[in-house]
Every structure is written in C-alpha cells, then in structure tokens.
C-alpha positions, 0 to 999 in steps of 0.5 A, spaced: 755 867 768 748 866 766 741 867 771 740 860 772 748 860 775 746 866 779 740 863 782 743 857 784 749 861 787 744 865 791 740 859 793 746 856 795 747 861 801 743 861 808 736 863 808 735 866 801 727 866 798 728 866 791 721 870 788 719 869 781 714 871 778 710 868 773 703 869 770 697 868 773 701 868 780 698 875 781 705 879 781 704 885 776 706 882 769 712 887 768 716 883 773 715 876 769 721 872 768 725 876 774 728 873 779 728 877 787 733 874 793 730 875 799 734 873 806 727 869 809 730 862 813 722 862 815 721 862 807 716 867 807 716 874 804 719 880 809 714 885 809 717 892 809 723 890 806 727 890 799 730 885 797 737 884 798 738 882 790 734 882 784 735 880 776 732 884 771 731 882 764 727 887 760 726 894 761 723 898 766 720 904 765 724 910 767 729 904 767 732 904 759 739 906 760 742 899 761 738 896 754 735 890 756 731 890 750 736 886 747 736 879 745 738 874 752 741 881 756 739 882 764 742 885 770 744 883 777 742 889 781 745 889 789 744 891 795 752 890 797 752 897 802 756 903 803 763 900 802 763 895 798 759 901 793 765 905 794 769 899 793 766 898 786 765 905 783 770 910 787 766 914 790 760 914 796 753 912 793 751 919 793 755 923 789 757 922 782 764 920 780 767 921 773 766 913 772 759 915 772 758 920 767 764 916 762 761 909 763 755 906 758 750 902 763 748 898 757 756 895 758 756 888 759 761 885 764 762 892 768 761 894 776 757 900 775 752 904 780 746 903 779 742 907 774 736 909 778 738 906 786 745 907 785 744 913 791 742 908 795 748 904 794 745 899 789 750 896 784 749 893 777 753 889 773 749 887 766 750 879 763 756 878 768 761 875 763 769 872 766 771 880 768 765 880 773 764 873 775 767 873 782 766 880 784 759 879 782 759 873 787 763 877 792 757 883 792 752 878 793 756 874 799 756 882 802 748 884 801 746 876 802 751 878 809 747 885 810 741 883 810 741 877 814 744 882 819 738 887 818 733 881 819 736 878 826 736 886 828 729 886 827 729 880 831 732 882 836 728 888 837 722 888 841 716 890 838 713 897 838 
C-alpha cells in the first residue's frame, strides 16, 4: 500500500476530512507531508477532537522508535478502539504483552501497538505491505465507524 492508495480508501468512506498540511498553510512545519482523517460530513475540522487516523512520514520527537528516517517509510496510526486493539496485539491497550517488548516498531508490514498512544488503544502498522494490506483497511473501517458514532453522539447531545 502506498499513502496515496491509503488516502484514497479513506476519502473513499463517508464524511471523511482528509487534512494535510503543507507550507505556508499556517500548520507547524513538523507535520508537512502528513495526512489526518477526520470524520466531518460538514467538511469542517471538529474542535476538540483527535482524528480518527493519521499518516505520519517522518520522526517526531520522542516518537523515533518506528525510524521514519528512512528513505519512503511511513506509519498509519489508528484509533480502531478496545476491541479491535485487543484483536491486534493480544492484550487490552493498557497493559504491555509479550508481543510488546519482543516486537521491533520500525518492522514493516506489522499490526503493533502504537509506540506512544498505544495505552489509548491507537494501532500502527509501518509501510503496510501484502501481510497487513486488509487488516489495515478493516481498522480504518472500525475507527472511521467509531468516530461517526461519537460525532452523531455529540449531535444528539443537548448543549451544556
């Protein structure tokens, strides 16, 4: 999969506000040439909300372990949820399984708990390649579903 076939599925389901920041758009230089999937139908950036997915191609600092230094490496980071987290790694986004400390975060084409946000149920799989090409597509089905949920929720809610 390459970003450019991961954007396009994304834009692909309902609602989704793709943002990528670019120079001279006003975003912080460090997250030019990233990609972040928001569920908005009204186009619009929700305020006070993640987004449900994101692509990042390069390091962040205190984020080095997955080495996006390399030439052409990304990440797809999901928020899938609890289950679809324990689905993945084998255990709840709070505690640390074995997979945890054996696995490399820079491998490619591997489900793994998020380096940094894995305890908030986020998942990452680094250049997706044949072995995580549909469970990729399935997390970001799952997170695209949970944050139309949340953003119909707050809808439904009346204001405080």
């Amino acid at each position: 999969m390459t970003i450019d076939d991961i954007i396009d599925f994304v834009e692909g389901l309902d609602g989704v506000l793709t943002l990528r920041p670019a120079p001279g758009d006003g975003s912080p230089e460090i997250s030019w040439g990233d990609s972040f999937f928001y569920y908005s139908p009204d186009r619009v950036v929700p305020q006070a909300t993640q987004p449900f997915a994101t692509i990042v191609t390069k390091n962040y600092p205190g984020d080095e372990s997955s080495r996006l230094d390399r030439e052409g490496a990304f990440r797809v980071n999901v928020h899938a949820g609890k289950e679809a987290f324990i689905e993945a790694v084998g255990h709840t986004p709070r505690e640390e399984g074995p997979a945890d400390v054996d696995v490399d975060a820079g491998t490619p084409d591997t489900v793994i708990a998020h380096p940094v946000y894995g305890s908030a149920a986020w998942l990452a799989v680094i250049d997706p390649g044949p072995r995580t090409d549909a469970v990729t597509r399935e997390l970001l089905r799952r997170a695209h579903a949970l944050a139309r949920a949340r953003y119909e929720r707050r809808a439904d809610s009346p204001p405080r």
